[in-house]
mmCIF file of the C-alpha atoms, coordinates in Angstrom:
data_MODEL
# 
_entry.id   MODEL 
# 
loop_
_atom_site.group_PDB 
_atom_site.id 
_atom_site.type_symbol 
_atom_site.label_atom_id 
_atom_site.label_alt_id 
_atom_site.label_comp_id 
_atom_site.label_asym_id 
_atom_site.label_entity_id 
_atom_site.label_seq_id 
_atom_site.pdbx_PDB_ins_code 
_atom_site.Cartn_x 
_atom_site.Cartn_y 
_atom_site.Cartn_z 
_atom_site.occupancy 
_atom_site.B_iso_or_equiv 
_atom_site.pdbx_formal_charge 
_atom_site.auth_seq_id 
_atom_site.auth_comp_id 
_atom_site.auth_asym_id 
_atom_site.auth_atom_id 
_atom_site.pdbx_PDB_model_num 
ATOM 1   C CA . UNK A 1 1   ? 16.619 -14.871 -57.631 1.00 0.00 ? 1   UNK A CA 1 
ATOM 2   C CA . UNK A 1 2   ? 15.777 -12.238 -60.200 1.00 0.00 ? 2   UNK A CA 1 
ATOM 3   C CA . UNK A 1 3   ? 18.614 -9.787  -61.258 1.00 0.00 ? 3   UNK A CA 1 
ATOM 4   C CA . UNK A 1 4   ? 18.137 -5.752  -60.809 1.00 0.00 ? 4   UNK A CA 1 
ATOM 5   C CA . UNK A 1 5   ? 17.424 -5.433  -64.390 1.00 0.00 ? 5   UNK A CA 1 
ATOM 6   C CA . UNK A 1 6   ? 14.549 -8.352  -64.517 1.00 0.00 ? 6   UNK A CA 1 
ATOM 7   C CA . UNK A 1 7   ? 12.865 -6.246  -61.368 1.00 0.00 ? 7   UNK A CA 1 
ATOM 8   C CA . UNK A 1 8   ? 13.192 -2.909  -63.200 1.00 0.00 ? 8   UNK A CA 1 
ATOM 9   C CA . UNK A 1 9   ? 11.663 -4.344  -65.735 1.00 0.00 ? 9   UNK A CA 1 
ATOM 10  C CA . UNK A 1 10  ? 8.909  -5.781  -63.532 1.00 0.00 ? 10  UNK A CA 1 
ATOM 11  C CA . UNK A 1 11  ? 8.118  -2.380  -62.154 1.00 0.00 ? 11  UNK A CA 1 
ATOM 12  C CA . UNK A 1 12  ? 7.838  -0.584  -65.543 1.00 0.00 ? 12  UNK A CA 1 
ATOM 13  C CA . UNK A 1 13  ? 6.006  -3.365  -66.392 1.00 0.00 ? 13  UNK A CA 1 
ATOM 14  C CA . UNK A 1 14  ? 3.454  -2.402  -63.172 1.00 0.00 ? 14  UNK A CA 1 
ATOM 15  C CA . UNK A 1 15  ? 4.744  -5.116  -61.281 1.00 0.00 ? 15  UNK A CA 1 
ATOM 16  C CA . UNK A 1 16  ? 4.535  -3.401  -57.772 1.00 0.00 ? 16  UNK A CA 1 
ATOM 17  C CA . UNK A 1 17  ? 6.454  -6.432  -56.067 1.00 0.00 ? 17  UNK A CA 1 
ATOM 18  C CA . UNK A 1 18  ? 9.664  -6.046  -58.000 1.00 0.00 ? 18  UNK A CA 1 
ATOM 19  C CA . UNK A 1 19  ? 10.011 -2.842  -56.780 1.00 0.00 ? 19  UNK A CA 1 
ATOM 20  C CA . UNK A 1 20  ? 9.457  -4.151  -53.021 1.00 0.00 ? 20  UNK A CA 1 
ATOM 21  C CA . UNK A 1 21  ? 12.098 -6.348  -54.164 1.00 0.00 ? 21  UNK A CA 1 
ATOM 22  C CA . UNK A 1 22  ? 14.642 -3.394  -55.345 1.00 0.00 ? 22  UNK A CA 1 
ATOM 23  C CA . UNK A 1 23  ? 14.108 -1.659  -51.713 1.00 0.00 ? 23  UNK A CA 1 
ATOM 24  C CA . UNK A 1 24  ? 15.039 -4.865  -49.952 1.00 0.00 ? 24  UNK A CA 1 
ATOM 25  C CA . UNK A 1 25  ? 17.607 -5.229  -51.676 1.00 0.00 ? 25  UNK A CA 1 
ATOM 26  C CA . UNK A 1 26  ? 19.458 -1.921  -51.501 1.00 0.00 ? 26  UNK A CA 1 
ATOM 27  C CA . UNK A 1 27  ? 18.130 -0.220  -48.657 1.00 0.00 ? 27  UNK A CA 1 
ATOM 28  C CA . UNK A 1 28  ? 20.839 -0.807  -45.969 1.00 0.00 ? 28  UNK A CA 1 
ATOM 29  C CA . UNK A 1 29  ? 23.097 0.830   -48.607 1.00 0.00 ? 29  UNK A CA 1 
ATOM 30  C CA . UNK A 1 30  ? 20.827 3.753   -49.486 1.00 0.00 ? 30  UNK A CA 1 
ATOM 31  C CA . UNK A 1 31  ? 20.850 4.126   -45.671 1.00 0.00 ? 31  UNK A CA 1 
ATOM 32  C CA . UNK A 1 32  ? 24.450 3.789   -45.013 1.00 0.00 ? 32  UNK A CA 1 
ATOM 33  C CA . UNK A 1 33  ? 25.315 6.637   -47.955 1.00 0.00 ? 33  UNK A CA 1 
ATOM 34  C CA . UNK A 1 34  ? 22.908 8.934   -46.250 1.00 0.00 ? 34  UNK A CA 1 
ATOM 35  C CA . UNK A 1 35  ? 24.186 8.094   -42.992 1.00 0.00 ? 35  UNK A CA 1 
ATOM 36  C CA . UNK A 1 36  ? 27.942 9.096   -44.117 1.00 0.00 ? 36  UNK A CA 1 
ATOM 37  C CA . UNK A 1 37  ? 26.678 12.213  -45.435 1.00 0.00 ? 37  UNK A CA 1 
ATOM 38  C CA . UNK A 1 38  ? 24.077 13.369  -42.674 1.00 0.00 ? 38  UNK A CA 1 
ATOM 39  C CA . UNK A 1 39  ? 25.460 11.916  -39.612 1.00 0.00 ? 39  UNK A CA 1 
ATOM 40  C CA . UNK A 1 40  ? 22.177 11.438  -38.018 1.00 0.00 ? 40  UNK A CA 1 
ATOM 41  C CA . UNK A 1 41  ? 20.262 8.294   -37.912 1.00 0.00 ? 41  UNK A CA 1 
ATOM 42  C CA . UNK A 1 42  ? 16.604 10.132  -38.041 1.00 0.00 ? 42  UNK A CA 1 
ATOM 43  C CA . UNK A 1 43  ? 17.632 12.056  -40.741 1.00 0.00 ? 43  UNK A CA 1 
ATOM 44  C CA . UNK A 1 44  ? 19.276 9.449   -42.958 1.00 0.00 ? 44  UNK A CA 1 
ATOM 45  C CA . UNK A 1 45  ? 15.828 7.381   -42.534 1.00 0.00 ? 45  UNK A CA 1 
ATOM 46  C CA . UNK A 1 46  ? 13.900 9.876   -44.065 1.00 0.00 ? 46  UNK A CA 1 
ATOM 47  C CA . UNK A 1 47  ? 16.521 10.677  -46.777 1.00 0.00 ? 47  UNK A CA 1 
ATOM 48  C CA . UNK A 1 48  ? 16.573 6.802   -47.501 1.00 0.00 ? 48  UNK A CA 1 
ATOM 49  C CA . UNK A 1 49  ? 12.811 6.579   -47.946 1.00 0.00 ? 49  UNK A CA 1 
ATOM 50  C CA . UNK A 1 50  ? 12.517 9.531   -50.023 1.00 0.00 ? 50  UNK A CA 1 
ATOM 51  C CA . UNK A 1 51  ? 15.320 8.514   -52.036 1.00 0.00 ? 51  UNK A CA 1 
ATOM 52  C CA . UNK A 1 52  ? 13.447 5.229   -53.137 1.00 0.00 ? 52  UNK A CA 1 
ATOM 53  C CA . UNK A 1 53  ? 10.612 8.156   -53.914 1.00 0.00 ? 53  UNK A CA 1 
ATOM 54  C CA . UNK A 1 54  ? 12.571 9.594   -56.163 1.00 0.00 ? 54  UNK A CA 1 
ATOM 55  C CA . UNK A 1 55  ? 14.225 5.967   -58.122 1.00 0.00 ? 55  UNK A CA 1 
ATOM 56  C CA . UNK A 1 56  ? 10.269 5.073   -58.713 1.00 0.00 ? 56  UNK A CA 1 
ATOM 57  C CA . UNK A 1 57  ? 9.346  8.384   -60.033 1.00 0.00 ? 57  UNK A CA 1 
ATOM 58  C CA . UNK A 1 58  ? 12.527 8.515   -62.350 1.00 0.00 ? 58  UNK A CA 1 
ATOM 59  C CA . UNK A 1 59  ? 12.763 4.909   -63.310 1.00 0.00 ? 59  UNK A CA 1 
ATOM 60  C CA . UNK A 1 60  ? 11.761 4.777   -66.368 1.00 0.00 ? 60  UNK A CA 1 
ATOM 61  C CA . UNK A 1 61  ? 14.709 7.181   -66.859 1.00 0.00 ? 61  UNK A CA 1 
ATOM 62  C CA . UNK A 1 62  ? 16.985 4.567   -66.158 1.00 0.00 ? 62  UNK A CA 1 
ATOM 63  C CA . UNK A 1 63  ? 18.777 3.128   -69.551 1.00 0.00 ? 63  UNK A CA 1 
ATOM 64  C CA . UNK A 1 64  ? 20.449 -0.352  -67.971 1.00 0.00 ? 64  UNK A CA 1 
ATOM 65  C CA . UNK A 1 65  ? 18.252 -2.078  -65.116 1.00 0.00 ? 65  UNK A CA 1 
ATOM 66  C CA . UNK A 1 66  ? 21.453 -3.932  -64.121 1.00 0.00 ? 66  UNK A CA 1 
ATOM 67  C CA . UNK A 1 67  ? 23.127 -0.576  -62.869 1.00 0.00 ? 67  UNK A CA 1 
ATOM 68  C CA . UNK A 1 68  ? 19.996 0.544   -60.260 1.00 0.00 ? 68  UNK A CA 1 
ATOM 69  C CA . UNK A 1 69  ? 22.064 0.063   -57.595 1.00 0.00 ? 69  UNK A CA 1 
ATOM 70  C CA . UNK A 1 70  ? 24.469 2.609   -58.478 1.00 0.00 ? 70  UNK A CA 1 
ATOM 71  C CA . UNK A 1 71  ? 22.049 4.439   -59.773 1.00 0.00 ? 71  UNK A CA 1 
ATOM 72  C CA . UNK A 1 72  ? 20.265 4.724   -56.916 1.00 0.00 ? 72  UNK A CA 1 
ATOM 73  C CA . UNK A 1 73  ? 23.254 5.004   -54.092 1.00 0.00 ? 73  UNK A CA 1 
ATOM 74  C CA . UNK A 1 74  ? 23.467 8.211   -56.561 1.00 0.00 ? 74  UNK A CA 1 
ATOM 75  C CA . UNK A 1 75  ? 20.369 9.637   -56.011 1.00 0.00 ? 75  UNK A CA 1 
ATOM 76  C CA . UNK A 1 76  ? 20.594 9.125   -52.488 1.00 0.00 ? 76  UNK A CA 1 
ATOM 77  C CA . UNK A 1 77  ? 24.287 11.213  -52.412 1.00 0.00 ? 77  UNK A CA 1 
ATOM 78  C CA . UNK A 1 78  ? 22.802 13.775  -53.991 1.00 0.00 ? 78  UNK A CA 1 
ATOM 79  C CA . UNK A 1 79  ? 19.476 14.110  -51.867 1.00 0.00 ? 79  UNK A CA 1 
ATOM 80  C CA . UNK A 1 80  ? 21.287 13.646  -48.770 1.00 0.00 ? 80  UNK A CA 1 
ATOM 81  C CA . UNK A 1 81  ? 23.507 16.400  -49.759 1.00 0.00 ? 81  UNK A CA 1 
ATOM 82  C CA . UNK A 1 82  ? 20.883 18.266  -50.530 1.00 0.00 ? 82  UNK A CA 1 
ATOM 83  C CA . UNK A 1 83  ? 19.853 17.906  -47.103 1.00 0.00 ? 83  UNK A CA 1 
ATOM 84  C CA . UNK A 1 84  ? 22.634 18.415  -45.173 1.00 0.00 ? 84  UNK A CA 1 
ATOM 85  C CA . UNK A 1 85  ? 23.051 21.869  -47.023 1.00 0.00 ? 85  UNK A CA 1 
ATOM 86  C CA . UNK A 1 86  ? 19.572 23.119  -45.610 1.00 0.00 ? 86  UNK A CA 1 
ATOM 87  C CA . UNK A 1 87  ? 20.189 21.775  -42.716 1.00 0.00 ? 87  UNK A CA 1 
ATOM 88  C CA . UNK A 1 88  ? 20.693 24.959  -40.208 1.00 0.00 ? 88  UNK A CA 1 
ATOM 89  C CA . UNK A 1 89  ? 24.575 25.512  -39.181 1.00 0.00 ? 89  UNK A CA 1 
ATOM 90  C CA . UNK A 1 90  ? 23.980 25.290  -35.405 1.00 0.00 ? 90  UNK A CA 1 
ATOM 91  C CA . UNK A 1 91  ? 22.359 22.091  -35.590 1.00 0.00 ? 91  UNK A CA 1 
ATOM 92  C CA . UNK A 1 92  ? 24.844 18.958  -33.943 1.00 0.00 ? 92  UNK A CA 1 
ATOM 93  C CA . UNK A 1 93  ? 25.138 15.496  -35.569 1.00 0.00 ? 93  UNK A CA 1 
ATOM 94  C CA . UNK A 1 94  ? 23.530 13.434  -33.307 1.00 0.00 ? 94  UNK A CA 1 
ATOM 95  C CA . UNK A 1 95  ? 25.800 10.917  -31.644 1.00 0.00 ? 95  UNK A CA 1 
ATOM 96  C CA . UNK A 1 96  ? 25.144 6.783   -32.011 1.00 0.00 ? 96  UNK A CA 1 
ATOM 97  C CA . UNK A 1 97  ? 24.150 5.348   -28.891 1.00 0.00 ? 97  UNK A CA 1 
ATOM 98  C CA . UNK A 1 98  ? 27.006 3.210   -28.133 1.00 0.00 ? 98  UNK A CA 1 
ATOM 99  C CA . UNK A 1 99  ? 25.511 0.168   -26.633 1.00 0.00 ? 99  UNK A CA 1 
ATOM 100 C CA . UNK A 1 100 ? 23.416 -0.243  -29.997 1.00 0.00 ? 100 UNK A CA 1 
ATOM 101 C CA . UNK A 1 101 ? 27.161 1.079   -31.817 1.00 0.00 ? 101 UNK A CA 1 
ATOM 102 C CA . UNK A 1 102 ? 28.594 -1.798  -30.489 1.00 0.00 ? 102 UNK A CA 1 
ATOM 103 C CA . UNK A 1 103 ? 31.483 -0.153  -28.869 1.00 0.00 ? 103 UNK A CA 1 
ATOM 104 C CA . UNK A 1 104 ? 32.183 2.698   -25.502 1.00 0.00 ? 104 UNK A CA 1 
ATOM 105 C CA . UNK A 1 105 ? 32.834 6.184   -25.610 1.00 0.00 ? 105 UNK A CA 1 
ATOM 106 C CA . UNK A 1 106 ? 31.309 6.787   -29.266 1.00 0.00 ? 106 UNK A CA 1 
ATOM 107 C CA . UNK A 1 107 ? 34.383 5.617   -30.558 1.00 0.00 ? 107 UNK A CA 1 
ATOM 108 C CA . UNK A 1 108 ? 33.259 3.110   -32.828 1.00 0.00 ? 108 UNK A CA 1 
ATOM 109 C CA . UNK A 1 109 ? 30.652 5.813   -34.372 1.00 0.00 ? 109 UNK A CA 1 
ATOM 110 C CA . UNK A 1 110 ? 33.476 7.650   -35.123 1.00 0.00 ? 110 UNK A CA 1 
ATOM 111 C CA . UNK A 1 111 ? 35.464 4.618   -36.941 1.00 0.00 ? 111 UNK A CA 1 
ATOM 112 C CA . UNK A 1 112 ? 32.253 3.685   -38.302 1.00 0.00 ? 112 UNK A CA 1 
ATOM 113 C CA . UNK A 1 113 ? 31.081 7.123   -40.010 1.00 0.00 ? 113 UNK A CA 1 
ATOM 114 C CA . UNK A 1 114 ? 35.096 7.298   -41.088 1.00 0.00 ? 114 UNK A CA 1 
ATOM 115 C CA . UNK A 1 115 ? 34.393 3.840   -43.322 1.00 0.00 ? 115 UNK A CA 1 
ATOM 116 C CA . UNK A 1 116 ? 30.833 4.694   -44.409 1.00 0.00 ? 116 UNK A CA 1 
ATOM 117 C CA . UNK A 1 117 ? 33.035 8.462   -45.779 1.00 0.00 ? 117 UNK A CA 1 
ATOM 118 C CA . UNK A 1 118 ? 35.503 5.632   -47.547 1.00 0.00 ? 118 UNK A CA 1 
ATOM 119 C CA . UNK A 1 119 ? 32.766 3.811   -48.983 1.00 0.00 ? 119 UNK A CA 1 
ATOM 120 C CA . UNK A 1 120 ? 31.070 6.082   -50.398 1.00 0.00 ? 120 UNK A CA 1 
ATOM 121 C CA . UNK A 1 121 ? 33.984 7.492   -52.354 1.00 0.00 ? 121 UNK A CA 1 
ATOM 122 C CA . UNK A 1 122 ? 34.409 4.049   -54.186 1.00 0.00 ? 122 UNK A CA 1 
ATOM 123 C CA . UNK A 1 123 ? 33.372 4.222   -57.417 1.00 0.00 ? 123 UNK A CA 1 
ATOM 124 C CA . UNK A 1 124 ? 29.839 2.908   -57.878 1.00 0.00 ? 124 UNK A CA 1 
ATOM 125 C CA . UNK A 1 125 ? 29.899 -0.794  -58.708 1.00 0.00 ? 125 UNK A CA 1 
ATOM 126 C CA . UNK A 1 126 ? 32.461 -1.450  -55.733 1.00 0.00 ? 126 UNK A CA 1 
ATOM 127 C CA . UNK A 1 127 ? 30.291 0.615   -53.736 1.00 0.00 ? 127 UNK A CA 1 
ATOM 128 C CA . UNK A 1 128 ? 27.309 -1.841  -54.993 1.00 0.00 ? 128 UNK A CA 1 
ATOM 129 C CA . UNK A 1 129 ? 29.299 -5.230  -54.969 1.00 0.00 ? 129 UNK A CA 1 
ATOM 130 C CA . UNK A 1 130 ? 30.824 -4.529  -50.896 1.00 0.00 ? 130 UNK A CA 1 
ATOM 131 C CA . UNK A 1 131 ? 27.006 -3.120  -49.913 1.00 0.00 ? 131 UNK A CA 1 
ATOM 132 C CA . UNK A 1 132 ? 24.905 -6.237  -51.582 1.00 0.00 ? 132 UNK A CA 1 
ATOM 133 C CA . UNK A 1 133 ? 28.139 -8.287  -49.159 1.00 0.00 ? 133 UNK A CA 1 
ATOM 134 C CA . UNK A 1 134 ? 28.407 -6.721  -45.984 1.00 0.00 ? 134 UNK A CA 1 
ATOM 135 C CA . UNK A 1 135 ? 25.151 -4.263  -45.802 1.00 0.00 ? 135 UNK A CA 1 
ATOM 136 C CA . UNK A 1 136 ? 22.743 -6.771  -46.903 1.00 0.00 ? 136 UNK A CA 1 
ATOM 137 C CA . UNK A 1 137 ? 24.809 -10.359 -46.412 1.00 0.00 ? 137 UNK A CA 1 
ATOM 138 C CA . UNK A 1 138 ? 24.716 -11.559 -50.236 1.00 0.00 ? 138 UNK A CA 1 
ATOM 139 C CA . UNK A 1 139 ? 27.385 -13.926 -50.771 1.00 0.00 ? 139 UNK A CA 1 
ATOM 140 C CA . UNK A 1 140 ? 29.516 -13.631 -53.998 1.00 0.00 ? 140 UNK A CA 1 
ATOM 141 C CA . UNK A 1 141 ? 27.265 -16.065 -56.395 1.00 0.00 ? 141 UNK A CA 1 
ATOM 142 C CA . UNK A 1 142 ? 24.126 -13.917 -55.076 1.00 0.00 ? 142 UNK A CA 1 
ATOM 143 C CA . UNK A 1 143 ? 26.169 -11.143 -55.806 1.00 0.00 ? 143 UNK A CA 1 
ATOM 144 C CA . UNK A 1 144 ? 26.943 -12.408 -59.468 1.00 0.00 ? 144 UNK A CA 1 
ATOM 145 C CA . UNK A 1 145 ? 22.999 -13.219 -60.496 1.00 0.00 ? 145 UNK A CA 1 
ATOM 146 C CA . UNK A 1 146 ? 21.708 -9.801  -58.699 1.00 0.00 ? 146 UNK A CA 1 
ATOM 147 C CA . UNK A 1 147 ? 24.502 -7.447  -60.900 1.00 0.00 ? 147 UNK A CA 1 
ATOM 148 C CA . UNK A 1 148 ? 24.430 -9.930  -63.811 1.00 0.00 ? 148 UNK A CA 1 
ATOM 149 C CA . UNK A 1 149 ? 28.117 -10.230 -63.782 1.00 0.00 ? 149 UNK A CA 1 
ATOM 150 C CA . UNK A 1 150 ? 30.594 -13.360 -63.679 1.00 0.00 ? 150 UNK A CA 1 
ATOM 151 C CA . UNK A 1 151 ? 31.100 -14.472 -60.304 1.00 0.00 ? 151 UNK A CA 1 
ATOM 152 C CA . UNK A 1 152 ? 35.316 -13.620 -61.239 1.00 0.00 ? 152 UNK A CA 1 
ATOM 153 C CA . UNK A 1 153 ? 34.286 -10.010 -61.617 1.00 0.00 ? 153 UNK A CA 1 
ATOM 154 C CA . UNK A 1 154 ? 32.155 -9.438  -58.408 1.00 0.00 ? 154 UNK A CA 1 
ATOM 155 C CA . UNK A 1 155 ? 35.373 -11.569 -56.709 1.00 0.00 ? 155 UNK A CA 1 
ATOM 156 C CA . UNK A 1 156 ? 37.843 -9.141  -58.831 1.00 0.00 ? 156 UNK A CA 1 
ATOM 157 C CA . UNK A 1 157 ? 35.760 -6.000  -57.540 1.00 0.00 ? 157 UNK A CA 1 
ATOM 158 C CA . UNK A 1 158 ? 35.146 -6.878  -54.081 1.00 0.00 ? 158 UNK A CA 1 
ATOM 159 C CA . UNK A 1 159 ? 39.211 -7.690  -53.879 1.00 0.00 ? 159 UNK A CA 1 
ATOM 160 C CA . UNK A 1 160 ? 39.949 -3.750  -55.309 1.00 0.00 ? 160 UNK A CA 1 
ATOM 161 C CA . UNK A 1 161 ? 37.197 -2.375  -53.241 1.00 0.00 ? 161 UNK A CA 1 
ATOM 162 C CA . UNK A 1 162 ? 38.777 -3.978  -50.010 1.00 0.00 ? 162 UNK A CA 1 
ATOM 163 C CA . UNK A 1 163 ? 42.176 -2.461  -51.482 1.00 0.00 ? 163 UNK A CA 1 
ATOM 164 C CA . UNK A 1 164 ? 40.974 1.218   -51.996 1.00 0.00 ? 164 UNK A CA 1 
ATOM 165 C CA . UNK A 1 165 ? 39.653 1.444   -48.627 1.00 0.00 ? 165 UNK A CA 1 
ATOM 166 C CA . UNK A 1 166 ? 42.401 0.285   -46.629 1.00 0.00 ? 166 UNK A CA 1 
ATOM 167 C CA . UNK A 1 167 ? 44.056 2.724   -48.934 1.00 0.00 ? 167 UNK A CA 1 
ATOM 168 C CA . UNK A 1 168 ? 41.724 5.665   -47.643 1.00 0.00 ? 168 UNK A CA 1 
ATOM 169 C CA . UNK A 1 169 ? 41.650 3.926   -44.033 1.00 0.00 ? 169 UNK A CA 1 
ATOM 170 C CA . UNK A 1 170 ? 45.266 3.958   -44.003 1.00 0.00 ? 170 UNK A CA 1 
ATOM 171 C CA . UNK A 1 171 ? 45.777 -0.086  -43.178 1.00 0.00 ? 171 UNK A CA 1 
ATOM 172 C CA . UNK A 1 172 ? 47.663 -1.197  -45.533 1.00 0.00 ? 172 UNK A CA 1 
# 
């Protein structure tokens, strides 16, 4: 498995397939960051793809291939901010259906958009190391090669990521 900074490297180096590889990789978190911040599941889809827009266009901006995924969970933030700031006042967050939520009475959408609010105030490589886990199922060695860290750091940062949220969940 190549690391995010061999596939950044691939693209700038007009290898379109690394780039495919980059989306895979991060898109459930690009999605769940512009979920937290839109609240609506149409909207967030749109912000996600357009976010990815915006990481080709700019990467060759980007100083340390290893950090895309922060990099881009950034971008998305921002856009989807951007977003929710034109977005008319009147307009209603659309609700999760909660058959597909998993749970009754939208109550699960609501602990759900509460965690995705938590996550994205981690700061941006436990943001990355709990996404590439529980968004997109990596497990911890995967973890290591795709970040280019030691397999004790993405362990270290998983166990202070799991930490600050119960923190901001209030489970301690």
């Amino acid at each position: 498995m190549r690391s995010d900074s061999e596939l950044t490297e691939g693209v700038l180096g007009g290898e379109p397939a690394a780039f495919a590889e980059l989306v895979r990789r991060h898109e459930r978190a690009v999605y769940g960051v512009a979920l937290a911040v839109l609240g609506d599941h149409h909207t967030a889809e749109d912000a996600a793809q357009e976010t990815f827009v915006m990481a080709y266009e700019k990467l060759g901006s980007l100083r340390n291939g290893s950090a895309f995924g922060a990099w881009v969970l950034r971008i998305a933030r921002r856009h989807a901010t951007r977003l929710a700031r034109r977005r008319p006042r009147f307009q209603t967050i659309e609700a999760t259906d909660p058959e597909s939520a998993g749970g009754r009475d939208g109550q699960l959408d609501e602990e759900l958009q509460g965690l995705l609010r938590a996550l994205v105030e981690l700061p941006p490589h436990e943001q990355r190391v709990l996404t590439l886990k529980h968004f997109d199922g990596y497990g911890v060695q995967a973890i290591a090669q795709i970040t280019g860290r030691p397999v004790g750091t993405i362990t270290k940062q998983l166990s202070r990521a799991y930490a600050r949220l119960r923190d901001r969940l209030g489970e301690r």
